[in-house]
N, C-alpha and C positions, 0 to 999 in steps of 0.2 A: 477544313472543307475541301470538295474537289478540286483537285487544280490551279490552287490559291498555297500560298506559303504560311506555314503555322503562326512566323511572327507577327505577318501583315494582315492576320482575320479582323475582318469589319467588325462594326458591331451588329449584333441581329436585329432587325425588328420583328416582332410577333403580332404587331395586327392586325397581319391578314390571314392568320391561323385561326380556326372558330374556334368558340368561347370552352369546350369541353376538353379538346388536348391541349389548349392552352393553360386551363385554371385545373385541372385533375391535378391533384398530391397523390404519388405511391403509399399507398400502405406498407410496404417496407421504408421509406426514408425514414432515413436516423435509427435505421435498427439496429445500428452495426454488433452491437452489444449483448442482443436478444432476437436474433435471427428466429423467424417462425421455422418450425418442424413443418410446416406444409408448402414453404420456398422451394421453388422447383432451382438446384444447383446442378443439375445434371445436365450442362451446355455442348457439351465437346463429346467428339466418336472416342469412345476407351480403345485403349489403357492410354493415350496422350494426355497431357497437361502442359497444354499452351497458354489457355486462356483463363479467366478470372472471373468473377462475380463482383461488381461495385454497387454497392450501397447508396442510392442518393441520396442529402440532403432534403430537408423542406422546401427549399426554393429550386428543386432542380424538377423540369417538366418534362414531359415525353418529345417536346417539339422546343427545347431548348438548345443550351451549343453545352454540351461537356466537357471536361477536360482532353487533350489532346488525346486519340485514340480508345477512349472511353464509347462505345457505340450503346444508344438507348435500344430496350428491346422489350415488347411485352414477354411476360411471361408464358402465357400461352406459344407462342412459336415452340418451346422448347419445352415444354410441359406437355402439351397435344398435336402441335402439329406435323412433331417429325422433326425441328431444325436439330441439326447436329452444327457446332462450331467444327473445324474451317468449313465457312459458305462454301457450295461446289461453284463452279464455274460458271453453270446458268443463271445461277442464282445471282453470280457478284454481277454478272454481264447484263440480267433486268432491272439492278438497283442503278447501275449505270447510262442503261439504256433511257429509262423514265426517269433518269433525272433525282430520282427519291432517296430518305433514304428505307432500311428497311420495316421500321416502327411507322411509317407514312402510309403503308398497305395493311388494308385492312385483312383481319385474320382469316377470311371466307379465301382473298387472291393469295396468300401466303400457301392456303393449304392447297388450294390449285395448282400452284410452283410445285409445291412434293408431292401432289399427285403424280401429276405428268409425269416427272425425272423418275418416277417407282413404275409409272407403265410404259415407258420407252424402253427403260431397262427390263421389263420384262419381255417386252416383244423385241428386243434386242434395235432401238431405233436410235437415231443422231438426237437427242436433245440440243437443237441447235435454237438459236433466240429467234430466226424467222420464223421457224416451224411454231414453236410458241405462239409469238406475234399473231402467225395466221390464223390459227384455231383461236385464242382468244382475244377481244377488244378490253378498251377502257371506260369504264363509267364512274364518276367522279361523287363525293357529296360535297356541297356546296352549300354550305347552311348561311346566313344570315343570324350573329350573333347566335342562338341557341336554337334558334328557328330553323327550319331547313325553305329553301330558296322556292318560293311562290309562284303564280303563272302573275306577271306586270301587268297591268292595264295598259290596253293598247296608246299610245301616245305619252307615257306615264315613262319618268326619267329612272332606270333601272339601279336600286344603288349599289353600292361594294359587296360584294361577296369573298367571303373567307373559305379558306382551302380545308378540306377535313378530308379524310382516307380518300384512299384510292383501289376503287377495287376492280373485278374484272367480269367479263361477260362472254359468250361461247357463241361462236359464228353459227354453230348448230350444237344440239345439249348431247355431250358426250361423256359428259363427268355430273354426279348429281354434286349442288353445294353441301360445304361443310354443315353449315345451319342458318336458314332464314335468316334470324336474328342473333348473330352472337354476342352472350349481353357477360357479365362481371370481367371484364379482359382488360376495360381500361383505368382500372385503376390499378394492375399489376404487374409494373415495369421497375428492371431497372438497369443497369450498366452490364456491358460485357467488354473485354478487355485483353487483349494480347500480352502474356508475360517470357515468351520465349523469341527469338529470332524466325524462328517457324512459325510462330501462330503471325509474327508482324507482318512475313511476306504475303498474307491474307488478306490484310487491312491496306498496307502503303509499299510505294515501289520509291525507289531511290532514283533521284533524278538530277539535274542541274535547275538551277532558278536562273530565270529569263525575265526581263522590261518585258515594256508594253509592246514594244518590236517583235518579239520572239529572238534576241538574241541574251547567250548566256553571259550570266554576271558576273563579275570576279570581284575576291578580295584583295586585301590589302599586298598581297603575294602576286598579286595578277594569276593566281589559279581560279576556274570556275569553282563556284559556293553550288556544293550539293546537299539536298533535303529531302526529307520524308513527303511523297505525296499520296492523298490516300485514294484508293482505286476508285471508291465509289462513294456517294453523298454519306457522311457516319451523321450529320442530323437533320430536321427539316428544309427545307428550299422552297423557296417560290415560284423557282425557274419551271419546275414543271407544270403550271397552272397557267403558263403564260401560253403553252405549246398547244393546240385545237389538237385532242385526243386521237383524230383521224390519222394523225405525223408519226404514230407511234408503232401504229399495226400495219400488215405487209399484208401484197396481196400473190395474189397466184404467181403473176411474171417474177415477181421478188424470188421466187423458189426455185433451188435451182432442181434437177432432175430428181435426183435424190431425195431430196425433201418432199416434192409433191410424193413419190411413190413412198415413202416412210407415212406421211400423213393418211393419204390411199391404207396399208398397213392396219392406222388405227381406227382409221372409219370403217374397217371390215371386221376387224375384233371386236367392236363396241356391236357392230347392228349383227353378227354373228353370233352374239350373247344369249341365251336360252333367255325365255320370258321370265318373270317372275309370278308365279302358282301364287295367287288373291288368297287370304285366311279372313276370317269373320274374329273379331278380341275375342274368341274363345278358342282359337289356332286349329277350328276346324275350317275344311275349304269350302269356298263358295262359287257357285254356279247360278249361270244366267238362266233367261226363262226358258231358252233350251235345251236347258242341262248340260249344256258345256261346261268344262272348268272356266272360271276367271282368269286372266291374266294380264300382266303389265307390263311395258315394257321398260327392261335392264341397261343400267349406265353404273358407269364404274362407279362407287359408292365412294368418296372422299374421303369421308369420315374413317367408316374401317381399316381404307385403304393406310391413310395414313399414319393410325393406331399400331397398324402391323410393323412394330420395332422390330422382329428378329428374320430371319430367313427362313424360320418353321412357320407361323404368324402370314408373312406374306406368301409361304405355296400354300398354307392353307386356305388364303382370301383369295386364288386364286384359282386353285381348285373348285371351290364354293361360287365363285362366279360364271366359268366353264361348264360346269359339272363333268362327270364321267362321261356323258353320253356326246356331250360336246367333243370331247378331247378325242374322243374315238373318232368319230366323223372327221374330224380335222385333221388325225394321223394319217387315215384312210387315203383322205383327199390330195394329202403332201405325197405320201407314197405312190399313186397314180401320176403324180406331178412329176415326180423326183426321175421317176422310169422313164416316162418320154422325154424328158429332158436326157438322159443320157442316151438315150437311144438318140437322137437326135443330135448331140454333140460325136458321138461316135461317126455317125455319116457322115456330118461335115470335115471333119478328122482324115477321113478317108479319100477325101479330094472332089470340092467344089472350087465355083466358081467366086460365092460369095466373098464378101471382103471381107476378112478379120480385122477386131480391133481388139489392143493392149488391154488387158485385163488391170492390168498397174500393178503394181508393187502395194504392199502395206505400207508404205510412208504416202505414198500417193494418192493410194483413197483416205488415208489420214488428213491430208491437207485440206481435202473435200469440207471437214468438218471441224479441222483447228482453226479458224482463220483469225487471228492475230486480231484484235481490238485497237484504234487509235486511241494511247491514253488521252488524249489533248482534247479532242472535241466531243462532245456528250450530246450532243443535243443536234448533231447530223445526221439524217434520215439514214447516211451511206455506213453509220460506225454500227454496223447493226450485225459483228464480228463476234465469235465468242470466244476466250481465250480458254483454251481447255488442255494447258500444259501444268496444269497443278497435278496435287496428290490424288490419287482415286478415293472416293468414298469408302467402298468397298472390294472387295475380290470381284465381285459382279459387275461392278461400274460400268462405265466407259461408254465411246461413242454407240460400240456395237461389242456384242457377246464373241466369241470364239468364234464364228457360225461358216458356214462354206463362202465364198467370194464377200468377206465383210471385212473390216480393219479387225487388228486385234488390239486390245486394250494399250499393250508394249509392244514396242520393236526393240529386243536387244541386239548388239552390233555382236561381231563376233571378235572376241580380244585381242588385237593387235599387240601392245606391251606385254599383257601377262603372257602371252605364251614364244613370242620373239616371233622373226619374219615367217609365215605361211606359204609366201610364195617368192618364188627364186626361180632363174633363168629354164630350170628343169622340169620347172610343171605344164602342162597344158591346160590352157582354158579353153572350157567346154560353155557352150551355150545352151540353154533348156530347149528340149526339141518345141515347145510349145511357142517362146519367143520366138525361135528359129523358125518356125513358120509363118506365124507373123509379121516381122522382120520381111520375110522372104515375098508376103504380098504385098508389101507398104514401094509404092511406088515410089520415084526421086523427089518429086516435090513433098510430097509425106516424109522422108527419109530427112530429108532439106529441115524439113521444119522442125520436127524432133530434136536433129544435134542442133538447130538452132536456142530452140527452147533450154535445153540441158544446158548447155553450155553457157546460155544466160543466166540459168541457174546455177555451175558451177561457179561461175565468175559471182554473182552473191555472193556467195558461200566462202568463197575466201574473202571477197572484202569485209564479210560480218567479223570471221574468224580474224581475220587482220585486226581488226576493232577492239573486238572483246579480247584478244590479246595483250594488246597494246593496255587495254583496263586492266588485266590481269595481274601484267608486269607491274603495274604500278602497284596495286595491292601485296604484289608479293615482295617489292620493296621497303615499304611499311614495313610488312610484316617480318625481316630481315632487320630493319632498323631496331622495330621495336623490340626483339628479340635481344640484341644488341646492349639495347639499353637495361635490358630485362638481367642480362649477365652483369652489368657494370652496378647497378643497384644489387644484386645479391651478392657482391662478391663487399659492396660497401656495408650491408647491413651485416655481414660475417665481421668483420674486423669491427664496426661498432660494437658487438655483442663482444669478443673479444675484451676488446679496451674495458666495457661496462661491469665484465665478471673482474677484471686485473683490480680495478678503481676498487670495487666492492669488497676485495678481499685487504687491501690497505684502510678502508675505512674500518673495514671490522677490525682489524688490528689495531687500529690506534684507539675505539671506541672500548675496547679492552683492559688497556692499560691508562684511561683516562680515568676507566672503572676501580680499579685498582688505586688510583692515586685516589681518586675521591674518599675510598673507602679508610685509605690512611689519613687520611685530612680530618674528617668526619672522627675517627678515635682521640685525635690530637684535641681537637675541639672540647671532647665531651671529657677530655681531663680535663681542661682547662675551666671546666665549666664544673666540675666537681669543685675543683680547687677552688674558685668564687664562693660557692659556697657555703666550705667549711669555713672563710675570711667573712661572710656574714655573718656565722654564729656566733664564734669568736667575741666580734664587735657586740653582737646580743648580748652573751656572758659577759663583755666588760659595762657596759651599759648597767644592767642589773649591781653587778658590785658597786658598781661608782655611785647610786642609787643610796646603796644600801649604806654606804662612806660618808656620803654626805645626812642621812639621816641619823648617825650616831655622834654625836659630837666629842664625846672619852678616846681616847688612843684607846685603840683595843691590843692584847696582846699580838695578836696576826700581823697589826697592822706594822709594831716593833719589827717583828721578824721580815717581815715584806721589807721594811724600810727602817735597818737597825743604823743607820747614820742621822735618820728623822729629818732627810731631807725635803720630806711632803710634808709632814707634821705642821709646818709653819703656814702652805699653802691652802690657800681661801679655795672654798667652791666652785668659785667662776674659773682660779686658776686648772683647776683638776678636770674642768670640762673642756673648757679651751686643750688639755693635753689630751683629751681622749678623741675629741676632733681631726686634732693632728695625727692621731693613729689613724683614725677610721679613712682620713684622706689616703693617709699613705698606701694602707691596704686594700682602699678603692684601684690608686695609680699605679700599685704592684699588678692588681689582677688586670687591669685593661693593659700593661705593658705586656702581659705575659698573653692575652687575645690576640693583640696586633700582631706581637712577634711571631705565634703560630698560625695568623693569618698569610704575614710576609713569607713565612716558610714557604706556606703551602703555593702563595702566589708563584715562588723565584722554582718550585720543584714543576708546577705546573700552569706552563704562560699560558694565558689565557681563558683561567677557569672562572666562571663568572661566579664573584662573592657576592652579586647581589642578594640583600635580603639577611644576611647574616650582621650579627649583634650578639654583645657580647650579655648581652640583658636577656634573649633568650632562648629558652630550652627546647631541645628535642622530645619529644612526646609521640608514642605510635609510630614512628618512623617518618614526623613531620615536625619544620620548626614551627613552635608556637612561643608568642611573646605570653612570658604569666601572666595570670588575674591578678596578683597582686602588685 
């Protein structure tokens, strides 16, 4: 919010906001996903991209508080009325001025605002906020819950009333409204949003945070703590409803020369307007009982006006409003103007008595109409400044057009640096015969007062310049530091990378030859694991014999020659199993010596190779251990 610090925002209360911008849902919230094709995203003057589209939530309202620098906005502003993101300067300096923020005026005053700034610009005038102010007031709606606010019965206790748009009204009707009634607008809002450092200095200016004193704060460093403050109201307020509407509009003495004759200007274009020729809904013309044409009279038309996006679009609307016949008469009239006026300058040229005055410089009649806004107080009849040192809108912009004794949009300086010293001991300086004349009538007390004025103004100028120096240095310090530090990280993430490749190619190396040993390990295994095997069958084949020994009770021949000393011959059944046990153990304890011993191998060739999982029970299968089914 204005003026206040991001961390320390209150909390809002809503109500004394009426029941409709209060309780309205967007029909785009929660769309983020499935944006309609008939979402107006077209916010910002092309080809720039500063700014953003945010999606609100369900719970987010048009008079609620958003996220930091998130501005609520209907969509109509940008769909029909002409807004372009960055706000031009009249604009940020009305949202400031009343207190509001921009989604708190209603879309009839919005299109007013881009009226006006498209026909100043066209008659080449100061879009200044008094000129505004003067030509139009405020008129407020006031509803009572959904109701709109009733005449009280006389003695009868008046209750609360809730704040709803604000819109505006014509000292004298010089502009027709947008539309009577403009109805589907409020349920079509939603966030707009700074995403460049450009589109930011739009929205907030960088400042120091201050107590309740007005003195600035420091951190833990003892330097002043700087933050984001935003130029003008980004959500609803109440502060403006508290202010009697009269506090807000200027009157004639508020104006200064300039301004009355600028406003003069538009009051002669509007009532210098040709009539408008009456049709009957069959676009034939109609005539009174006279048999005159009908006709009515012409005011700038808002609607069209503002419709007219391109620079062909608005000379066309403007042409059509003129006509030919007008435009002629007008040239005519300037022509007869233009000629006695130099004839006239010519004579006095030639030597009177009159007094000259200074024409001024273009920075001079610039200042007429830059005048500087106090960020700090908003709600003072005197901040009623407009700050018109931003970007121009257009090539066209500006206080005034190119025109003969008017400011011009720029004053470039002429380059000192780029081209080295211009002037040295050898030149002569020459003064314009026209100042030189001037000069030459301006008496001592006049003369007195000038180099006083100046020179209070040079003396500024260098204590600003001293100031904003002194900020500079310090920025360019940082930016030297951080520079600094920016070399000592790149120079540390090079020798990380370094180190990281070296590491990488020793791991692959060992990860190679760890391969390698595995793959010998793994052969050794799978003899050893043959070899178990055939020592099972074996024992199968003696089993089966022994079988077949014990079921024949006769010495067989075989069995002579197996055993021609008949040392078995004598021994009993239990004795020749008990021997064949003792085999089968031994060439169990053969093959498990001969597991371990090609396990230890493998261990003592390669420390550290994890045998988890291996047994001598079982087998490789597919190129995986599997214990048998059997």
């Amino acid at each position: 919010m204005e003026g206040s610090q991001r961390e320390n925002r209150p909390v809002v209360d809503y109500s004394w906001v009426a029941d409709e911008p209060r309780t309205t849902i967007s029909l785009y919230s929660d769309c983020a996903d499935d944006i309609p094709d008939s979402m107006c995203t077209d916010i910002q003057i092309p080809p720039t991209q500063d700014f953003e589209v945010r999606i609100p939530t369900s719970r987010r309202r048009i008079c609620s508080v958003w996220s930091w620098g998130t501005i609520p906005m209907y969509e109509i502003a940008f769909k029909h009325l002409g807004f372009k993101l960055p706000f031009s300067d009249l604009e940020v300096s009305i949202f400031r001025h009343l207190l509001v923020a921009p989604s708190q005026l209603h879309p009839n005053a919005l299109a007013f605002i881009r009226a006006f700034e498209l026909t100043c610009d066209h008659l080449g005038l100061g879009p200044t906020l008094p000129l505004f102010f003067y030509h139009f007031g405020l008129q407020r709606s006031c509803p009572r819950g959904e109701k709109a606010k009733g005449k009280a019965v006389k003695g009868a206790e008046v209750p609360d009333t809730k704040g709803g748009w604000v819109s505006f009204r014509q000292r004298e009707r010089l502009f027709d409204m947008y539309e009577e009634s403009v109805r589907g607008f409020k349920d079509l809002y939603y966030g707009v949003r700074p995403i460049t450092l450009k589109g930011w200095q739009n929205f907030v200016r960088r400042d120091y945070r201050v107590d309740a004193q007005g003195k600035k704060m420091l951190d833990d460093q003892g330097q002043p703590i700087e933050e984001d403050f935003a130029i003008f109201p980004f959500y609803w307020r109440s502060d403006h409803y508290s202010v009697p509407t009269s506090e807000f509009v200027f009157k004639l003495k508020d104006l200064t020369k300039e301004e009355r004759a600028d406003y003069k200007k538009l009051e002669t274009f509007v009532k210098g307007l040709p009539p408008w020729l009456c049709e009957d809904v069959r676009g034939h013309p109609t005539f009174d009982g006279e048999g005159r044409r009908v006709t009515r009279v012409k005011f700038i038309e808002t609607k069209e006006l503002v419709a007219s996006d391109s620079e062909e679009k608005l000379e066309a609307f403007w042409n059509r409003m003129t006509s030919a016949a007008a435009v002629l008469r007008r040239a005519k009239k300037n022509a007869k103007k233009d000629a006695s006026s130099a004839a006239g300058a010519s004579s006095a040229l030639e030597g009177t008595s009159v007094q000259r005055f200074p024409a001024g410089s273009s920075e001079t009649q610039r200042q007429k109409r830059m005048r500087t806004e106090d960020f700090e107080d908003t709600s003072s009849r005197q901040q009623h400044f407009i700050d018109l040192d931003g970007p121009p809108r257009s090539p066209t912009t500006g206080l005034h057009k190119l025109l003969p004794s008017s400011a011009a949009t720029e004053f470039v300086l002429p380059p000192a640096f780029a081209r080295g010293p211009q002037l040295d001991k050898y030149i002569q300086l020459k003064v314009d015969p026209a100042d030189e004349t001037i000069i030459s009538d301006m008496g001592p007390t006049a003369l007195r007062a000038e180099i006083a004025s100046h020179s209070t103004a040079l003396i500024k100028l260098l204590e600003v310049a001293t100031v904003l120096n002194g900020r500079e240095c310090k920025y360019l310090e940082e930016r030297d530091n951080a520079r600094s530090d920016l070399k000592l990280l790149e120079q540390k993430l090079k020798d990380s990378e370094s180190a990281s490749e070296e590491q990488l190619k020793i791991l692959s190396s060992n990860l190679e030859k760890a391969e390698e040993k595995l793959k010998i390990s793994s052969g050794e295994k799978d003899a050893a694991l043959k070899e178990a095997e055939e020592l099972r069958a074996k024992i199968v084949e003696l089993e089966g014999k022994l079988k077949e020994h014990v079921d024949v009770v006769a010495v067989e021949e075989g069995e002579k020659v197996l055993d021609p000393d008949g040392e078995y011959t004598s021994c009993t059944r239990t004795a020749l199993i008990a021997k064949i046990h003792e085999l089968s153990n031994n060439m169990v304890a053969a093959s498990s010596f001969s597991f371990q011993n090609a396990v230890a191998q493998l261990q003592l060739l390669n420390p550290g190779i994890a045998i988890e999982g291996l047994d001598e029970d079982k087998e490789v299968r597919d190129g995986q251990i599997l214990t048998p089914e059997d």
